[in-house]
N, C-alpha and C positions, 0 to 999 in steps of 0.2 A: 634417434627418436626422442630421446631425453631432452637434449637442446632446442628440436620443436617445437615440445611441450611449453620449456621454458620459456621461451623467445614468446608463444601466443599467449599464456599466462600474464607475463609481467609487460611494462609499457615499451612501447616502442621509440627508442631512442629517436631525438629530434622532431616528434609528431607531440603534439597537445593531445591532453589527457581527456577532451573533448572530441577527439577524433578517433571514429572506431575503425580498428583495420577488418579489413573485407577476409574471408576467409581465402579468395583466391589470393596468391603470392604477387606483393609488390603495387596493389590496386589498394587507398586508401577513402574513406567516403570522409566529406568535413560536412559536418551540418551547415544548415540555411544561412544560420545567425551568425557563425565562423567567416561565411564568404561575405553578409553584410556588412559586418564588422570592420573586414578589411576594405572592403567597399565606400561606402560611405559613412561608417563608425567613426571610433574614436583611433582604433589602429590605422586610418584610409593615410596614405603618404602624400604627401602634394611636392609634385614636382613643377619647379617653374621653372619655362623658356630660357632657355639661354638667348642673352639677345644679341650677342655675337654670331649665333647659329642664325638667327633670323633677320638680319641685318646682312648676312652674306648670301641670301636668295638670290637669286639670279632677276633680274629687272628689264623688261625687254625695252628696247630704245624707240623713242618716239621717230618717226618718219616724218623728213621736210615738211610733208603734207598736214601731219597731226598736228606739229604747231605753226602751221598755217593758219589751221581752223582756227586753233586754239588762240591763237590772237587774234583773228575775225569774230570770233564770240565774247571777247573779253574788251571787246573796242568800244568806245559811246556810242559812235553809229549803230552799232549791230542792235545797243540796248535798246535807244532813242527808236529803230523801227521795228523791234518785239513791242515796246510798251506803244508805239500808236499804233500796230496793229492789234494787239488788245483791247487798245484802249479804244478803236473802233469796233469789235465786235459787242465789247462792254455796252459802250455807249448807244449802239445801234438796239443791244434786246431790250436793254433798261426805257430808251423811248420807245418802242413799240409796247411796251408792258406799262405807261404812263400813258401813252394814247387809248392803250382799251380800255383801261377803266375809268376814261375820262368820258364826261357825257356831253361834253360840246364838240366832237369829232367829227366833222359834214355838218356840222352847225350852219347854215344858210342867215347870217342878218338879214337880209333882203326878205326872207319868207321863213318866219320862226317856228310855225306852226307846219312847214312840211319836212317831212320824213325824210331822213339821207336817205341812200341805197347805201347799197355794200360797195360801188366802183370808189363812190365818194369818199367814205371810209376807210378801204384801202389807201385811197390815193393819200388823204391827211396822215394817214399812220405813217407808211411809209415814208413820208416829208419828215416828219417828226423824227420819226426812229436817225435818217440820214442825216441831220440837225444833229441830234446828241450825238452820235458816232461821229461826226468833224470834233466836236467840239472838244470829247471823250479823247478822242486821237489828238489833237494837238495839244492837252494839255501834258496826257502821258508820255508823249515825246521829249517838252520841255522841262519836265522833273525828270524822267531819267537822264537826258542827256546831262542836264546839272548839275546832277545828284555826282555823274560820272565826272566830269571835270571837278567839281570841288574836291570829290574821293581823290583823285590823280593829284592834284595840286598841294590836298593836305597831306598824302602821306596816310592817310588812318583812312578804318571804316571802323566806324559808330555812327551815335544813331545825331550826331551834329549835321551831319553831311544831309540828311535828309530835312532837318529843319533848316537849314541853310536854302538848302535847292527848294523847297516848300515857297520861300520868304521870296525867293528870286520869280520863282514861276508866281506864284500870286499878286505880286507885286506889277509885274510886266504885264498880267489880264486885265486888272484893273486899273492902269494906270491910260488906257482905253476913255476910262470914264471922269480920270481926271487925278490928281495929286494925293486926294483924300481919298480916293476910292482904292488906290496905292497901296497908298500906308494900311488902308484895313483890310485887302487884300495880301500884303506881304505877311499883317500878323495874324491873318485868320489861316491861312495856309501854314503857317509857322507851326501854330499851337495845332494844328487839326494833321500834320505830318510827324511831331512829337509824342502827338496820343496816340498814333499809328504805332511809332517806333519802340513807343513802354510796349504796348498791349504786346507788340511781336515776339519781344528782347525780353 
């Protein structure tokens, strides 16, 4: 009885003098701020990854087929007709959203003073809208496919590659219109695919 007495009197060897033992045998309570402490405190341990352990995870192996795709998705082709069909749906909402709020849309010269219908309307929208989506689409064709051969040839991707393919694709729309229209096509797409590439990068 003596040594019980003693034993709950004095501290309990290896427990902090913060920690109260429980009256039942072998059950100890730590306060809040104790499990904090070790928690996220100044005692918290930080263990870090061994990156031999995680470096030996097991890696499941691509199938003929995955890098099949994976080379179908990573082709210029594949780019060249993601970006003209983008570039066709782009091109397609953006003129119909320039035809409505345009007020010469069933414009009649012949009779100024009469009133489109709605067929008439339609029908100009929808010309317009199919207009920009060619137009929209064969450009974003031409800068990706570009963009992809210059990337493949140089070895790099930076944001060169895109003022490069800019200068080629601009250069080729306007040279439509003539030598001069070239040249400021190659640097107006230049400078307007570099401002693209800061703003992104």
């Amino acid at each position: 009885m003596a040594a019980s007495a003693s034993s709950s009197d004095g501290p309990v060897s290896g427990v902090p003098d913060s920690v109260s033992v429980d009256s039942s045998p072998g059950v100890a309570q730590f306060p809040y701020s104790v499990v904090l402490d070790h928690l996220i405190g100044g005692k918290r341990q930080i263990k870090e990854l061994n990156p031999t352990v995680m470096g030996g995870l097991p890696i499941p192996h691509k199938t003929d087929e995955q890098k099949m795709i994976e080379r179908g998705m990573e082709s210029c082709g594949f780019k060249a007709v993601l970006a003209c069909v983008g570039g066709f749906v782009l091109g397609g909402a953006f003129g119909v959203f320039t035809a409505g709020i345009d007020t010469n849309v069933g414009f009649d010269p012949k009779d100024p003073m009469r009133t489109p219908t709605a067929r008439e309307v339609l029908k100009d929208m929808g010309q317009r809208g199919m207009s920009y989506a060619k137009n929209f689409a064969i450009v974003g064709a031409m800068f990706s496919c570009t963009e992809c051969l210059i990337e493949s040839h140089r070895g790099k991707s930076d944001w060169k590659n895109a003022v490069y393919s800019g200068c080629v694709t601009g250069g080729a729309i306007g040279l439509r219109a003539g030598l001069k229209a070239g040249l400021l096509g190659c640097g107006g797409f230049a400078a307007f695919s570099a401002a693209i590439e800061y703003y992104l990068r």
